[in-house]
C-alpha positions as CSV (number, residue, x, y, z in Angstrom):
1,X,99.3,-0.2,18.3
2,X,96.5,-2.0,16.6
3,X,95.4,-5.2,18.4
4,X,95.5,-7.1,14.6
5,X,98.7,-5.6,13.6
6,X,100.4,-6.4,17.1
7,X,98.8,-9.9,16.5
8,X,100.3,-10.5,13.0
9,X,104.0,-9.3,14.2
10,X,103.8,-11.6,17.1
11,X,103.3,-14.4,15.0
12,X,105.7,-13.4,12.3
13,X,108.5,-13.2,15.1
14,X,107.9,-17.0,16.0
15,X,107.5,-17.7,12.4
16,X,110.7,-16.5,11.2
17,X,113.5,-18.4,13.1
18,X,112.0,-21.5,11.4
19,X,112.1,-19.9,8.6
20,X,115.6,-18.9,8.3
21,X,116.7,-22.5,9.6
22,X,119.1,-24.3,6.9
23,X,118.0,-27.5,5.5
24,X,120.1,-29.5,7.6
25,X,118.4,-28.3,10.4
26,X,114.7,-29.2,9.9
27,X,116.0,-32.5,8.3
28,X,117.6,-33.1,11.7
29,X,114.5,-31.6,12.8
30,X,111.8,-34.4,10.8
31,X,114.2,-36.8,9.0
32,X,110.9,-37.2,6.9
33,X,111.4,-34.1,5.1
34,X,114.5,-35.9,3.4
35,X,111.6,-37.6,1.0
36,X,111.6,-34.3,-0.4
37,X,108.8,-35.3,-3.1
38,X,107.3,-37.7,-0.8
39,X,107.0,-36.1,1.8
40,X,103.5,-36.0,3.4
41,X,101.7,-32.2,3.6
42,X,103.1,-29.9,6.7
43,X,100.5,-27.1,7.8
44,X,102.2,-24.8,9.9
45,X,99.8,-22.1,10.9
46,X,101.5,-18.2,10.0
47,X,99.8,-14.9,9.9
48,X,97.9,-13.8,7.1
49,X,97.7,-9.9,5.6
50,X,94.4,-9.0,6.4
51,X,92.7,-7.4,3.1
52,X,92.4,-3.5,2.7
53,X,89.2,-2.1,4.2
54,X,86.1,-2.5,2.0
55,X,87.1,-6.0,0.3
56,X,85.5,-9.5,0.5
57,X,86.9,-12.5,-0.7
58,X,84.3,-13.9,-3.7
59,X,86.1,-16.5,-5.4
60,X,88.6,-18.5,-5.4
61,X,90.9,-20.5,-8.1
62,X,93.0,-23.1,-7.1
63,X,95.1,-26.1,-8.0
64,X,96.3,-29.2,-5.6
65,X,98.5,-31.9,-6.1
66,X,97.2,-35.4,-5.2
67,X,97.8,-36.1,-1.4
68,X,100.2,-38.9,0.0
69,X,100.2,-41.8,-1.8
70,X,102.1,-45.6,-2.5
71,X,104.7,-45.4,-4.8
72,X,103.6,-45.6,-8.6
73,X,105.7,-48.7,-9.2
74,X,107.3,-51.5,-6.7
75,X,110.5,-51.8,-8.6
76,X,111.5,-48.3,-7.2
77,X,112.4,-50.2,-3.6
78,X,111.4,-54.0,-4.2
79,X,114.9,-54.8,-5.8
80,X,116.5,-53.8,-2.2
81,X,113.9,-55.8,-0.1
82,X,114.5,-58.6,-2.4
83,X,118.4,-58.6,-1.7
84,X,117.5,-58.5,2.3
85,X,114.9,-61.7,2.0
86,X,117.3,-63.8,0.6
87,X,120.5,-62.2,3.2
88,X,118.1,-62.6,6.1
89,X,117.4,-66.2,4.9
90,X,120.8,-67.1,4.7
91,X,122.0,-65.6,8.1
92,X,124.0,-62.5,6.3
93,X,122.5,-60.2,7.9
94,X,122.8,-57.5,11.3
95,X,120.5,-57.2,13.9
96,X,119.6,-53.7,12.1
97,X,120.1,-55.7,8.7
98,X,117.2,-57.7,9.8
99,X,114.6,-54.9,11.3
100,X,115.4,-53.5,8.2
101,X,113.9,-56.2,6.1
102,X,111.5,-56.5,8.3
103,X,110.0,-53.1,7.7
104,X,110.6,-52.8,3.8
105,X,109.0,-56.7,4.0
106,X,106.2,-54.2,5.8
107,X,106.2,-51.7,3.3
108,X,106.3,-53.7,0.1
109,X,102.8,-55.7,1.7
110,X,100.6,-52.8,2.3
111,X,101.3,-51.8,-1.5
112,X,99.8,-55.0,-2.7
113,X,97.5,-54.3,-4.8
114,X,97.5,-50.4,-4.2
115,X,100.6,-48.8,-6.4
116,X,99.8,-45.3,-7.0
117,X,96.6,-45.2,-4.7
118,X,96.0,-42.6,-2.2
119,X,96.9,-43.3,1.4
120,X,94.4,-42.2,4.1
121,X,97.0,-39.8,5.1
122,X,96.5,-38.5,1.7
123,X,93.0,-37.9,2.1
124,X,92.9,-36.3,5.6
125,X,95.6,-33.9,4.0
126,X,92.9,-32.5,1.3
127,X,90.0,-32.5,4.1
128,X,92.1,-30.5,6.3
129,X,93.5,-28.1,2.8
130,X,89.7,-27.9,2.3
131,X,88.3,-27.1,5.8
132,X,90.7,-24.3,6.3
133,X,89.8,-22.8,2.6
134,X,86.4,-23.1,3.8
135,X,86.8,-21.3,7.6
136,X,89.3,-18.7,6.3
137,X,87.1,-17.5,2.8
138,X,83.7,-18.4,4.0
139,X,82.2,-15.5,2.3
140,X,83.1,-17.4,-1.0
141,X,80.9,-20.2,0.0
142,X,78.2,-17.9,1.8
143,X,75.5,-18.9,-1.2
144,X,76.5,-15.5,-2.9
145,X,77.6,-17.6,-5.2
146,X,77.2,-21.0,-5.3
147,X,78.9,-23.0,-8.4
148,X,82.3,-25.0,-7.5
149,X,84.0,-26.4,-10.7
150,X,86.0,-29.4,-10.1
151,X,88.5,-30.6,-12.9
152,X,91.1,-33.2,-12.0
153,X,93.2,-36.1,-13.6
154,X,91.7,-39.1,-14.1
155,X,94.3,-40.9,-12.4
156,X,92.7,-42.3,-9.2
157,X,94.9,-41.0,-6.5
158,X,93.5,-37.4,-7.9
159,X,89.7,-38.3,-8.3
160,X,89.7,-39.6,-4.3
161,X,91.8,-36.5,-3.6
162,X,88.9,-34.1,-5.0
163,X,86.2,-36.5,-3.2
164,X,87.9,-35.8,-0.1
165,X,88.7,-32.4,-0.7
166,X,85.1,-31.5,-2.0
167,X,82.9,-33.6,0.9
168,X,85.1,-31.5,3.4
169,X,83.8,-28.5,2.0
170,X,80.5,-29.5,1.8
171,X,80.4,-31.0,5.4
172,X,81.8,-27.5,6.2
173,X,78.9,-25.5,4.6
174,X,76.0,-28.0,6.3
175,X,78.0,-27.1,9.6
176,X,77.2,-23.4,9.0
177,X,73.9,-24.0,7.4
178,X,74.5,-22.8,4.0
179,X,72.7,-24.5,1.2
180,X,73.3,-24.7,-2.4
181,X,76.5,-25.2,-3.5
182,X,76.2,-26.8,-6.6
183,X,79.4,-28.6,-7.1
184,X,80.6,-30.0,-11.2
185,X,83.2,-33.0,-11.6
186,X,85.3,-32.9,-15.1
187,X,87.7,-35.4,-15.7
188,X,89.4,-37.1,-18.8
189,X,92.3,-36.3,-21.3
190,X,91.3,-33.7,-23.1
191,X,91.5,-31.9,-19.3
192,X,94.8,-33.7,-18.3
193,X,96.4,-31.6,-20.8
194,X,95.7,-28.5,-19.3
195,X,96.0,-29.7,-15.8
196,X,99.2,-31.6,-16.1
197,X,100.7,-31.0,-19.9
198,X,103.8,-33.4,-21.8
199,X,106.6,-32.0,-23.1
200,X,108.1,-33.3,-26.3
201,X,110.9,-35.8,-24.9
202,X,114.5,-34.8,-25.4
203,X,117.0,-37.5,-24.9
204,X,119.9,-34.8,-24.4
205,X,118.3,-33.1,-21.9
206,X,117.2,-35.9,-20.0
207,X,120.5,-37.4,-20.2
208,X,122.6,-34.5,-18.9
209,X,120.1,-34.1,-16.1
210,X,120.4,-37.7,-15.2
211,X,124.4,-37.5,-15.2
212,X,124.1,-34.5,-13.1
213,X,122.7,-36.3,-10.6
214,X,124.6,-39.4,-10.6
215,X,127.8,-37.4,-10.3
216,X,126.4,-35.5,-7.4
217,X,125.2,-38.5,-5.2
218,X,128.5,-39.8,-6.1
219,X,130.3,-36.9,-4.5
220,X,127.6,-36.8,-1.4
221,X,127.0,-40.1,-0.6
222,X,129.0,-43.2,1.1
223,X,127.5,-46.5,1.1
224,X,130.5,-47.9,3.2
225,X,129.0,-47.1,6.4
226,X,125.3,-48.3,5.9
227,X,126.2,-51.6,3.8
228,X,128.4,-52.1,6.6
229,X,125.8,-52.0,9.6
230,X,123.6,-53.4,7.3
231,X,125.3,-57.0,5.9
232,X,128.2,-59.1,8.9
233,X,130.2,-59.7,5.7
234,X,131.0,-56.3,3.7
235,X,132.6,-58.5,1.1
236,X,129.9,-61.3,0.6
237,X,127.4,-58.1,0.7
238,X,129.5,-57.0,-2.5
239,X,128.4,-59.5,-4.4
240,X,125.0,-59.8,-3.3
241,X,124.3,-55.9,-3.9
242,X,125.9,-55.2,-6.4
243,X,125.5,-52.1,-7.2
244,X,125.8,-50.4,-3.8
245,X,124.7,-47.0,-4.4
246,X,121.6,-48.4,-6.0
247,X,120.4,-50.5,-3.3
248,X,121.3,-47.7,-0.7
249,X,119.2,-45.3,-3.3
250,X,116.3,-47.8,-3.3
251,X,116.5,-48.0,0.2
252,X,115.7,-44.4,0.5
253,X,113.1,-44.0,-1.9
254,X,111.3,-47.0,0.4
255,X,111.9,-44.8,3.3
256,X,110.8,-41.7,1.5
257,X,107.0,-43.0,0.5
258,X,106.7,-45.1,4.5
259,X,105.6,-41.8,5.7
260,X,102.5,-41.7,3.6
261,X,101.3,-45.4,4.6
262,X,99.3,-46.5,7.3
263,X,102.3,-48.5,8.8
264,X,105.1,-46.0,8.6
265,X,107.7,-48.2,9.1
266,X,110.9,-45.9,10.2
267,X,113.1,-46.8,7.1
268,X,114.9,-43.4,7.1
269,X,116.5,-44.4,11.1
270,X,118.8,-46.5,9.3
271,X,120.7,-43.7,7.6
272,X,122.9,-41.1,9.3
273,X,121.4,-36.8,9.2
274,X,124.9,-36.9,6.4
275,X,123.7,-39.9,4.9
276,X,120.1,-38.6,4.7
277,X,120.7,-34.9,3.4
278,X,123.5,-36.7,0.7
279,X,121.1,-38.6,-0.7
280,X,118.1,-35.3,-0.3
281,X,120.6,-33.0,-2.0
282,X,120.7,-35.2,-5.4
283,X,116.7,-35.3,-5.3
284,X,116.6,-31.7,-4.9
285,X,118.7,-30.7,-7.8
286,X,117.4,-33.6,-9.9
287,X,113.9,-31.9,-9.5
288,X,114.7,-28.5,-9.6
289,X,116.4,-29.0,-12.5
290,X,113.7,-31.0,-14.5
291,X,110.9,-28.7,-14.0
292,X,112.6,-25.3,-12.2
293,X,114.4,-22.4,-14.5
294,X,117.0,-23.8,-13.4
295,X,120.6,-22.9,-15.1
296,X,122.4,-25.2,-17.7
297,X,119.3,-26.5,-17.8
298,X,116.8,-23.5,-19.4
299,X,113.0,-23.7,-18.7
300,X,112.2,-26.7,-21.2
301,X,109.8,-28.4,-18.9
302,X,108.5,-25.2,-17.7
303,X,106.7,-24.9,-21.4
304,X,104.3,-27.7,-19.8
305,X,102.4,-24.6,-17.5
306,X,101.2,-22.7,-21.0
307,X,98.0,-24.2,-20.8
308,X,97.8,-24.3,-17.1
309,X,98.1,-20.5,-17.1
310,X,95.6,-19.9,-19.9
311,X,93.0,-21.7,-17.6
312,X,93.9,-19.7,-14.8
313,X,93.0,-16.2,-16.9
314,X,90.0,-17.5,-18.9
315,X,88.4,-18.9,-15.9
316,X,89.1,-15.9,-13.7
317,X,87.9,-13.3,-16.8
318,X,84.6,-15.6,-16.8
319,X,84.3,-15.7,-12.6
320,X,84.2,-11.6,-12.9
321,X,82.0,-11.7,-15.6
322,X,77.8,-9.5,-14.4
323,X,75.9,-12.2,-13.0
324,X,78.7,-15.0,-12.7
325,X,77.6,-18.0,-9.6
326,X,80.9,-19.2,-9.4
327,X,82.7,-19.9,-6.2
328,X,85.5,-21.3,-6.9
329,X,87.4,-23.3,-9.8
330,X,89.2,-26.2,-8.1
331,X,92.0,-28.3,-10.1
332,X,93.4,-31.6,-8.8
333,X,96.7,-32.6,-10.6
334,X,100.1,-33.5,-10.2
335,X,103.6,-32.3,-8.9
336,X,104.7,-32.6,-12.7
337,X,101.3,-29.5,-13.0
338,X,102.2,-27.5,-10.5
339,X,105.5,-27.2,-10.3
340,X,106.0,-26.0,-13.7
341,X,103.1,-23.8,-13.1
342,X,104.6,-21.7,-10.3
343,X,108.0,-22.2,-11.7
344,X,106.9,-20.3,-14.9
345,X,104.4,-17.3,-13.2
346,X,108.2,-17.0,-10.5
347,X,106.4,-17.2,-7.1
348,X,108.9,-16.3,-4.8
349,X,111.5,-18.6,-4.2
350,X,111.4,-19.7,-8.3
351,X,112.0,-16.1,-9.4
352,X,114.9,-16.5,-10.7
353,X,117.4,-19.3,-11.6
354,X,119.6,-20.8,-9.8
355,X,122.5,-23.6,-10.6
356,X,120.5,-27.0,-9.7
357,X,123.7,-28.2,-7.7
358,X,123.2,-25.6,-5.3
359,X,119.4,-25.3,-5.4
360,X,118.9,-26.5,-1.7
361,X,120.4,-22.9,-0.9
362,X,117.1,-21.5,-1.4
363,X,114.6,-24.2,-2.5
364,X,113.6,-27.1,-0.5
365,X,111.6,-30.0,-1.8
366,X,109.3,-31.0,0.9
367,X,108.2,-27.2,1.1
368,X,107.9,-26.7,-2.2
369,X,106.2,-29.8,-3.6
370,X,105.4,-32.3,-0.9
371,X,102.8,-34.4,-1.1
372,X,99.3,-32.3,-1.4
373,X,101.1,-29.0,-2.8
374,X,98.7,-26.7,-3.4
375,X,98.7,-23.0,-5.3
376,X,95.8,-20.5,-4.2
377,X,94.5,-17.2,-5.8
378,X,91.9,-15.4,-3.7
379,X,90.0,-12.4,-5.4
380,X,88.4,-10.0,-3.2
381,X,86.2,-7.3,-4.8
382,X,85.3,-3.7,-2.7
383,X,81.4,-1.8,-3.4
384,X,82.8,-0.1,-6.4
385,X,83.8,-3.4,-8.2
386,X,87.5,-3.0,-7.8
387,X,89.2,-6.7,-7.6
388,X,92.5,-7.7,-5.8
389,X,93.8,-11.1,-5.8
390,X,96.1,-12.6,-3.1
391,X,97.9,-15.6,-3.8
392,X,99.1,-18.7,-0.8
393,X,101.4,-21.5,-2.2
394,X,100.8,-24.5,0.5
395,X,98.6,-22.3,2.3
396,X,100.9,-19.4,2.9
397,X,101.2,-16.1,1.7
398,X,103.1,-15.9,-1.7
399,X,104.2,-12.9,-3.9
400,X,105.5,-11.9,-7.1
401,X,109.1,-10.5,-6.9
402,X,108.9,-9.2,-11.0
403,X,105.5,-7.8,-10.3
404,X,105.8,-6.3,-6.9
405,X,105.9,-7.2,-3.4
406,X,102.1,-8.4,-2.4
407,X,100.7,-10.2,-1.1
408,X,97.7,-8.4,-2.5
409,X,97.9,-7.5,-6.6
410,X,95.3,-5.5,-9.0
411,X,93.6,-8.3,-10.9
412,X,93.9,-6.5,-14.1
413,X,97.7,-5.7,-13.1
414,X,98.5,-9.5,-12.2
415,X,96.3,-10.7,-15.4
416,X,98.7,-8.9,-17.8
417,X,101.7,-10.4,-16.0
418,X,100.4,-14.1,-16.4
419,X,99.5,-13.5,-19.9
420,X,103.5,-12.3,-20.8
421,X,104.8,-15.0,-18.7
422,X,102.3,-17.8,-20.9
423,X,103.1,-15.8,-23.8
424,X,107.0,-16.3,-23.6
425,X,106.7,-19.8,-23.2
426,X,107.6,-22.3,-26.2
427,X,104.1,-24.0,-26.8
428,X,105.8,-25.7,-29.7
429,X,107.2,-28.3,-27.1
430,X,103.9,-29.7,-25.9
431,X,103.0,-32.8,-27.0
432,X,99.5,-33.3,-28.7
433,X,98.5,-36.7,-27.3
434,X,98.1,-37.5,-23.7
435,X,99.3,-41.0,-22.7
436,X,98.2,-41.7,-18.8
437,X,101.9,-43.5,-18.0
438,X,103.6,-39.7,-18.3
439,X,101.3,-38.8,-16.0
440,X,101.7,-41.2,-13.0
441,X,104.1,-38.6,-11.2
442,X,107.4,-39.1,-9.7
């Protein structure tokens, strides 16, 4: 047998048993993966298809979410470490009621003054995106061609996340003595609302999402255990909490977003695995069902990738263009971009719909948009000018179920598929205006 094939099916046999694990076992596995959205970027190395004799890689077109970051806004946990302060002063509290103030006290102090910031976790995630884009495609960056268009949104967690991800790959080419690249920076709103697009509000829809997911963490989720361990009194806790799903909730969003910080304090070993994949499960579907084709719940937010997808053609179309220097075309954006954007092209895994309640069968949030997501096309081109593209979603191989298995896809072939997929979605519902508070992220 071939010494590279023999290599690839070696590594697909380790790779697989993790990947046909259930949910509840790499949750159990890294409780962190519960912050679904939060969580921080996993690279786990897997095999790649190598290319059909005769083709190079030559450029590359990308997009990547901001890496880990502090929550937007304190009032998603600062109500719960408020409730704690005052318990803890007053002697209401556990030995475990009190470590836990302690740390959310730790949490809510290193985002003074930094809500929304990237984390240095958050920028050693796009270095490491960036070195391995560089080592893997280095013919891209060999000085063939040399241009590398940056575009991001001007929200600051995304500028420092190009920065990062940019001086990596510059660091990389000094390494391997290539001079040259000649690297652009856009940013501004005219650019968010390609990179991350609104949709027109609608109240209805928002609402039945919302209700969907209050009934289902109703259904999942006990707070009797945890406000128990947490408070001596259960009853004086009662009126202290109040609402006790929404201080255990805020609890968890706390723990969620300690995994980006520099402190980390472990919020999540409060909860039990039931407790923890409960309060996952609502996050899941509440995601999936806001910007996945997810059923009962159409495509509505999927409309936002139109313009995404136009940017992916007409930059590609002027990449292959006689005499092009481009290199690579380099997006930095938001979950609410690329989500939508993968969601309306159907990588696998979001190629078909699926009832958001039961999403977590087949779509996990911290694999699918954690914290420095990132979507990858790679066109190769052979002597007689024939192009192929292969496309990675968080660095792995991805494929098209409607347009064939892959990984690898005639350019002129997967270029007709993106523009019917654009084509068939409702550009009416994109809002005209782009107002930087819709685009802060979840």
């Amino acid at each position: 047998m071939n010494k590279t094939i023999s290599t690839i099916l070696a590594a697909c046999l380790i790779w697989l048993p993790a990947q046909a694990q259930s949910f509840r076992e790499k949750i159990a596995a890294d409780p962190d993966r519960a912050g679904g959205v939060y969580h921080s970027y996993e690279y786990v190395e897997v095999p790649s298809t190598p290319a059909p004799d005769g083709y190079r890689p030559f450029y590359i077109s990308h997009y990547g979410r901001h890496g880990s970051r502090y929550h937007i806004k304190l009032k998603y946990f600062d109500g719960a470490t408020k409730i704690l302060d005052s318990a803890r002063t007053e002697g209401l509290l556990t030995e475990e009621g009190i470590l836990l103030s302690r740390q959310l006290d730790t949490l809510l102090e290193e985002h003074q003054g930094m809500a929304g910031m990237l984390t240095e976790r958050g920028a050693g995630e796009h270095r490491g995106i960036a070195s391995r884009m560089f080592t893997n495609y280095k013919d891209v960056f060999s000085g063939r061609r040399n241009e590398v268009a940056c575009v991001s949104s001007y929200i600051p967690r995304c500028l420092i996340s190009m920065s990062n991800f940019t001086a990596e790959l510059l660091d990389c080419a000094n390494l391997e003595n290539i001079d040259g690249l000649d690297f652009s920076y856009r940013t501004g709103p005219k650019y968010l609302d390609y990179i991350s697009a609104d949709v027109k509000s609608d109240k209805a829809y928002d609402k039945k999402r919302y209700a969907m997911a209050d009934s289902m963490r109703q259904a999942l989720v006990s707070t009797d255990r945890f406000i128990a361990a947490i408070f001596k009194n259960p009853a004086t806790a009662a009126s202290r909490v109040g609402d006790p799903m929404k201080f255990v909730h805020e609890v968890f969003i706390g723990g969620g977003i300690s995994q980006c910080t520099d402190a980390r304090p472990d919020i999540f070993s409060h909860f039990t695995l039931d407790e923890l994949i409960g309060l996952w499960r609502t996050e899941n579907s509440r995601m999936y069902s806001k910007y996945c084709n997810a059923v009962g719940f159409g495509s509505y937010y999927v409309s936002a990738a139109k313009p995404l997808i136009a940017d992916f053609v007409e930059k590609a179309d002027a990449a292959l263009e006689k005499g092009s220097r481009r290199a690579a075309d380099l997006r930095f954006g938001h979950d609410t971009g690329i989500l939508p954007f993968v969601s309306a092209i159907g990588i696998k895994g979001l190629d078909d719909s699926m009832l958001s309640s039961k999403a977590d069968e087949r779509w996990a949030s911290f694999e699918m948009i954690p914290m420095g997501a990132n979507f990858q096309m790679i066109f190769y081109e052979n002597a007689s000018g024939n192009v192929i593209v292969k496309m990675l979603y968080n660095e792995k191989e991805t494929s098209l179920p409607a347009l064939g298995k892959g990984p690898y896809y005639l350019w002129k072939e997967l270029r007709s598929y993106l523009i019917d997929r654009m084509n068939a979605l409702d550009g009416s519902l994109l809002e005209q205006d782009t107002k930087e508070s819709e685009h802060n992220g979840i």
